[in-house]
C-alpha positions, -999 to +999 in steps of 0.1 A: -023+621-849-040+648-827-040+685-844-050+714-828-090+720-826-102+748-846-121+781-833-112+810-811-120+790-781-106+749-777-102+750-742-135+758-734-147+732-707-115+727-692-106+736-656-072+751-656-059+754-620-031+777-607-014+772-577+005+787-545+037+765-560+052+792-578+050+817-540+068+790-521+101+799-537+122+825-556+110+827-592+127+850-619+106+872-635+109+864-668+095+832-659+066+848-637+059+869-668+063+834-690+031+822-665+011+852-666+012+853-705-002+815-707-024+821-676-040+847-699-039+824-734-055+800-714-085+823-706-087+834-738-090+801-753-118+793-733-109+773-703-120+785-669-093+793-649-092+784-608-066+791-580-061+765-550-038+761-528-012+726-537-008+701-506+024+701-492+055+696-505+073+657-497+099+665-474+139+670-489+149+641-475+119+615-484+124+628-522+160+619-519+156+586-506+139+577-533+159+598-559+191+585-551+182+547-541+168+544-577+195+562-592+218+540-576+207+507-590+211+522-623+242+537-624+257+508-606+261+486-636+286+519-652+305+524-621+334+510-642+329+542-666+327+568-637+355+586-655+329+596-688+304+614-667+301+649-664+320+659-629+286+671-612+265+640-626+295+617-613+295+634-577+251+630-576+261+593-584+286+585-565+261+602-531+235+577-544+258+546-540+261+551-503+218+558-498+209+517-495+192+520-462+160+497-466+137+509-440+144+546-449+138+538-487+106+517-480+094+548-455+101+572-481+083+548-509+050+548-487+049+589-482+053+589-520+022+570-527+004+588-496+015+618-513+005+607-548-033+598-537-030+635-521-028+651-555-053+627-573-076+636-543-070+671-550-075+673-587-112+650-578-121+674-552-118+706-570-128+692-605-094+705-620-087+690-653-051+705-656-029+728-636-006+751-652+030+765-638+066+775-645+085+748-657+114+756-638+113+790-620+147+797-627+162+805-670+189+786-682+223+790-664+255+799-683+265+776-702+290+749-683+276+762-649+262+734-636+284+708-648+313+718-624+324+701-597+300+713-567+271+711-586+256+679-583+223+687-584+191+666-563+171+679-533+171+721-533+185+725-572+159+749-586+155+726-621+139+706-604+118+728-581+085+718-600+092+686-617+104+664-591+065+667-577+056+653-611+084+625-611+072+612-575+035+613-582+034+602-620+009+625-632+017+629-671+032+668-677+036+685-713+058+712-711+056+740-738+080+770-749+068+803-738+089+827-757+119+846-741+123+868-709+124+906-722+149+907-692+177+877-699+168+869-736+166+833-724+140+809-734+116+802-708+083+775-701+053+766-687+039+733-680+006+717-683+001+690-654-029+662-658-040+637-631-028+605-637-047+583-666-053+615-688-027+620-707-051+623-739-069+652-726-033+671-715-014+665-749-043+678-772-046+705-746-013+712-747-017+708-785-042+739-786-021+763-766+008+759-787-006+761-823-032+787-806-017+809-786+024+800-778+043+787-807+075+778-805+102+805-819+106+806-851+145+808-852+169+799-826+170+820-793+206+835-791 
């Protein structure tokens, strides 16, 4: 099993990348604090930290295409137990059993792997070995808020803000705690993003920066 290297400085050799993600959209400050604090382990660990600008988003309505389709084909063989899901999860299911349009799916399929080779290009071009950002650049809701009725989730919900990028493109993602926002008191995180293939180099990176720099809490966050 992979440990965490020894020395002041593991990271050193690694191109850690920062983007314009985080500026296209609100982010709370306890997680733009969160990503300043890791920005700053990384450094200090030894990687050489880079800023470039991330390609363009896909479109809302490609992402969905794809999102619900998929989700569809799925969830189709529990339609009989539509009364056990969570009302928010059951309304996102029920949207995707009406999205079956094949040309729009297939359209939205080739974007996503136009899109994909976009970001592998990307990571090649600027010799970036791993880009860091928020995990989500919202904190936790209240509890139950989010399961309502009227919350079903998919293209514009801020959990997925950053992740669905990583879902459509496939590039491996390790996601670390980053301690609590001195604001809410809610745990936030920070995520360490690979090009495809190199998941070996993210998880002992990711590896480092935990046992190095941001362990997890010791107790429960209340």
């Amino acid at each position: 099993p992979l440990a965490a290297r020894p020395g002041s400085r593991p990271l050193e050799g690694l191109t850690i990348a920062l983007t314009d993600r985080p500026e296209r959209q609100p982010l709370d400050p306890d997680v733009g604090d969160a990503l300043d604090a890791a920005r700053s382990a990384c450094a200090e660990l030894g990687a050489t930290l880079v800023e470039h600008r991330a390609p363009d988003e896909l479109p809302g309505p490609e992402l969905s295409a794809v999102l619900l389709a998929e989700m569809w084909v799925l969830h189709r063989d529990y339609a009989d137990r539509a009364d056990r899901y969570r009302p928010a999860i059951r309304e996102l299911v029920d949207a995707s059993g009406t999205a079956t349009d094949a040309v729009e799916y297939i359209r939205a399929q080739q974007r996503r792997a136009a899109f994909t080779a976009e970001w592998e290009d990307w990571f090649a071009r600027h010799g970036v070995d791993l880009v860091l950002e928020p995990t989500c650049p919202v904190v936790a809701h209240v509890r139950g808020e989010g399961y309502d009725p009227g919350h079903a989730g998919g293209e514009g919900d801020p959990l997925i803000a950053f992740t669905s990028t990583w879902d459509l493109t496939g590039s491996p993602v390790a996601t670390l705690p980053a301690g609590a926002g001195r604001r809410s008191g809610l745990p936030v995180s920070v995520s360490l993003i690979a090009p495809r293939g190199a998941e070996g180099p993210l998880v002992q990176a990711a590896i480092d920066l935990q046992e190095h720099a941001l362990p997890p809490p010791a107790a429960p966050l209340r």
